[in-house]
N, C-alpha and C positions, 0 to 999 in steps of 0.2 A: 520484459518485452523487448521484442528486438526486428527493425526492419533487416533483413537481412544483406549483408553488402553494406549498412547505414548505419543509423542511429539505433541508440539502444537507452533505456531505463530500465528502474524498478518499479514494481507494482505490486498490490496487497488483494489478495481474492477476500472478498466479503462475503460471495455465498458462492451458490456454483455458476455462475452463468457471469459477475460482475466482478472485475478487476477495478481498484482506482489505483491513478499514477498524477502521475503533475499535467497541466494543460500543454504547459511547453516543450514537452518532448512528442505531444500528440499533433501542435500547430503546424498544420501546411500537410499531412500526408491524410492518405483513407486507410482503409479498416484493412482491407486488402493486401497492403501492404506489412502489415505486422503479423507476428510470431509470439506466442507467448510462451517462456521453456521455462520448464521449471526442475531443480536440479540442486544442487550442492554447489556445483559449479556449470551450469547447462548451456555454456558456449560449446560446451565439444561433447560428441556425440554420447560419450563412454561415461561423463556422470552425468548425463542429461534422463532425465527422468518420464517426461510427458512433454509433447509439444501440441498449441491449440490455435484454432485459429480465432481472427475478430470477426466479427460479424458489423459490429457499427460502433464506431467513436462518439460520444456524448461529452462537450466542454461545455464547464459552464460559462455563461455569462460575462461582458466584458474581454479586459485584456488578460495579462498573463503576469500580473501581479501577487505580493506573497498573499494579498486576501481574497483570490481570485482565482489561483493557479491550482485546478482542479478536473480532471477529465475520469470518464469512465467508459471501459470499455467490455461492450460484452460479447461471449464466446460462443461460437459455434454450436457446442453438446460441452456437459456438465463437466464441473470442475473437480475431478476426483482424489483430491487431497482435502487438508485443512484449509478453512477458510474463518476469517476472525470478526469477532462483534464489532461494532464503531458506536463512535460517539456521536449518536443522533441527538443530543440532547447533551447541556450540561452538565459539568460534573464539579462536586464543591472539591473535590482531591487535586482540579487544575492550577494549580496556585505556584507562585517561584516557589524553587526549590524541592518540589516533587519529585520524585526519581522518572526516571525514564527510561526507554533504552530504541536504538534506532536500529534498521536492518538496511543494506543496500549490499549491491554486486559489484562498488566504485572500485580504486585503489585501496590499497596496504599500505603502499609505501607514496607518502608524500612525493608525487612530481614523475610516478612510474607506472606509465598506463600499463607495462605487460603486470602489473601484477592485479589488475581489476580480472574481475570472472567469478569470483569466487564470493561465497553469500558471509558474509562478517555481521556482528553483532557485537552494538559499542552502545554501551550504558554511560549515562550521569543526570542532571538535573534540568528542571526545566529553569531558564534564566530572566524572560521577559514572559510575559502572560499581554494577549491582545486580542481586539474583538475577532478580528479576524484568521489572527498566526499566533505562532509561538517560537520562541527564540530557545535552543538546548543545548547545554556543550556537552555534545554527544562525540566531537570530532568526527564529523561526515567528511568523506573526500567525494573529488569528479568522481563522479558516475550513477552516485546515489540517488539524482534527481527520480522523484514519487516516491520513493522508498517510506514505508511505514515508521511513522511517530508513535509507540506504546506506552499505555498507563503501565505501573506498572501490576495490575491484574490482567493484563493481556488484551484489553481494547484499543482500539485504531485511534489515535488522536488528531492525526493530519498526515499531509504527505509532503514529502524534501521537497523546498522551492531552491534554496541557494544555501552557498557557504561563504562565511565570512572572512576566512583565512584559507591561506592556498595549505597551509604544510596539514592537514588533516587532524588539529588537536583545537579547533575553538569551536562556537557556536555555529550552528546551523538554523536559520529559516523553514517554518514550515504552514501550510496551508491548514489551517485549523477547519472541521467537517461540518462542526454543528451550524453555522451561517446557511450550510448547501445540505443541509437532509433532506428538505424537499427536490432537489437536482437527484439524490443519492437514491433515494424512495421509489423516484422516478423509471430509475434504473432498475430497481428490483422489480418494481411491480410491474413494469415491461417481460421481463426475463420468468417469472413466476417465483420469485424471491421472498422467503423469508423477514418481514417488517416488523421491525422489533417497538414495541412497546411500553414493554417494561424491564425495567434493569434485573426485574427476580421474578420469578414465577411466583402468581397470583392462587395457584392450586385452582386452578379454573379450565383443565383439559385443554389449554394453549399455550404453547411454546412461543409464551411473550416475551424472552428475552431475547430467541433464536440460536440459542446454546445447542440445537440439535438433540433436548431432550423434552419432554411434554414434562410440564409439575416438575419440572427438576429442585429436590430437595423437598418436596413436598411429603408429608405422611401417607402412609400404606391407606389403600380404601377397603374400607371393612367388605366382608365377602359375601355380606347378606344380612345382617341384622343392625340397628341403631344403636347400642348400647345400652335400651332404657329396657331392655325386656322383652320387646317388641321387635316385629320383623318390620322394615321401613319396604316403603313401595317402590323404591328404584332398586332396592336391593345390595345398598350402597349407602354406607355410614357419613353421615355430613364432616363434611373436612375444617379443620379449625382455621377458625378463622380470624537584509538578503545581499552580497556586495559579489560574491563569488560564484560561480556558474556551477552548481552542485550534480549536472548531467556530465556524463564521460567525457562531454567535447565531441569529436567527432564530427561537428556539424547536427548535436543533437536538438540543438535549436538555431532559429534562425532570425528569432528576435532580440532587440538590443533594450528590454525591460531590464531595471535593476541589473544590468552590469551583465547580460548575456553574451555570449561567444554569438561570433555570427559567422562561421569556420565553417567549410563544407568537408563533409565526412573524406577519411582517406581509409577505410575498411573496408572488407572485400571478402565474398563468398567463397570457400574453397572449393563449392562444388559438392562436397562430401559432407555437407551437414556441418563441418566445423568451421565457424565462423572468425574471423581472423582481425587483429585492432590494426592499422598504419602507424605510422611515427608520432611522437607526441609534438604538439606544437606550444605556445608557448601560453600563459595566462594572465588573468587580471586577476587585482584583488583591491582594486581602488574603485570602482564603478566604471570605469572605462570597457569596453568593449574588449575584450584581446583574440588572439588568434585563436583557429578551431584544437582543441585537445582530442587525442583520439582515445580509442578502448573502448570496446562498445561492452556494455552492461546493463545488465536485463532485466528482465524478469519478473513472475509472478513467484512472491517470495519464499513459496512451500515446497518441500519435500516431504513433508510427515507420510507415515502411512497411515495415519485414520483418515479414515472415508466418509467425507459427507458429516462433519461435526465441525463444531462453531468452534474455535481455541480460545480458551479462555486464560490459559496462564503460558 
């Protein structure tokens, strides 16, 4: 997602209509002002994929904390890529040491905003486990802020709040979902979303996972007879049964939680669709406040071309 001329995150589509990203890239602006591109690299025109707009910001509750730091924003008309399951609910596989893997449009290269824009994917473990977050050295850099936290079966774990080292190879901070399903639920059942239930289809003609498939995995239904001999009356066989500011900088927040930048954006519209980063300025990684970083990075995280399915791996 990206205000244009401004600030920019990442964000993870959950069905078609809802995006979540972190609260603090959402605090202080309206819906109006955001862009959601989605791309490979979707700051410049040429690999930019789909652009969408917001309709209304949803934060939850509180301040802009790592157990707290949760927004969701939903779009205009349908979101026509992948969009991924979350963890509404506990899960026994959350434990240290879990694999992981992160997604964000931050920096490559430790300390060099021109190299953010582009969609990176950085795997390793999860390090702290808490009611709220989850601590991963996934090596996130600026930019990454909301950027998806994955099991790894492919469900949403939380979203980038901060980073704890500036050079992009230690732990990152992130906002764990299940505290906020009813915030999340919210958001869907607003939008006409998909609300998932159960982690595996029940074989009960409901798409309770939201995998985008009804009974997925379930056995064939017989095409007219019970198996005992007899023809059955539905005609249908019974089925068996946080220290480092992990947004671009830029002025992407404006709050000084947990070690925020409070740096006003130097990026700037080209005009032409291709959105352009300023100079980098300089950072913190002590909890102190530092200067604004610039790079604006984006986005809702998909390019797939399947349509309207849940991703599950």
């Amino acid at each position: 997602m990206v205000i244009p001329g401004g600030r920019g995150c990442t964000g993870t589509a959950i069905s078609e209509r809802v995006v979540l990203t972190a609260k603090h890239c959402t605090t202080g602006t309206t819906a109006d002002q955001w862009r959601v591109l989605v791309g490979p690299a979707p700051l410049q025109v040429a690999t930019r994929d789909a652009e969408y707009l917001v309709l209304e910001i949803r934060e939850t509750s509180g301040g802009t904390g790592v157990s707290e730091d949760l927004a969701a924003m939903l779009l205009d008309e349908d979101f026509e890529f992948d969009f991924y399951r979350w963890a509404y609910t506990g899960r026994a596989s959350v434990q240290n040491g879990a694999p992981v893997r992160h997604v964000g449009f931050g920096n490559t290269v430790a300390g060099d905003s021109s190299s953010a824009g582009s969609r990176n994917t950085r795997s390793g473990n999860l390090t702290a486990v808490y009611s709220g977050s989850l601590n991963a050295a996934v090596g996130a850099c600026p930019g990454d802020s909301g950027g998806p936290l994955f099991a790894d079966d492919g469900v949403l774990l939380g979203v980038a709040h901060d980073i704890l080292t500036s050079d992009c190879t230690g732990d990152a901070r992130f906002t764990r979902l299940e505290p906020w399903a009813d915030f999340v639920i919210n958001a869907l059942t607003a939008t006409g979303g998909c609300v998932p239930t159960a982690w595996d289809d029940p074989c009960d003609g409901v798409d309770n996972d939201c995998d985008g498939t009804v009974d997925n995995g379930c056995p064939p239904v017989d095409a007219g007879t019970d198996g005992g001999g007899g023809e059955d009356a539905g005609g249908d066989a019974p089925q068996d049964g946080t220290a480092q500011d992990a947004d671009a900088g830029s002025g992407t927040d404006t709050v000084t939680d947990s070690g925020y930048d409070a740096g006003t954006d130097s990026g700037s519209d080209t005009g032409n669709g291709d959105y352009t980063k300023g100079p980098t300025g300089s950072c913190s990684s002590s909890g102190v406040p530092g200067n604004a970083e610039s790079g604006l990075v984006v986005l809702a995280l998909l390019a797939g071309l399947t349509r309207k399915r849940a991703k599950t791996k």
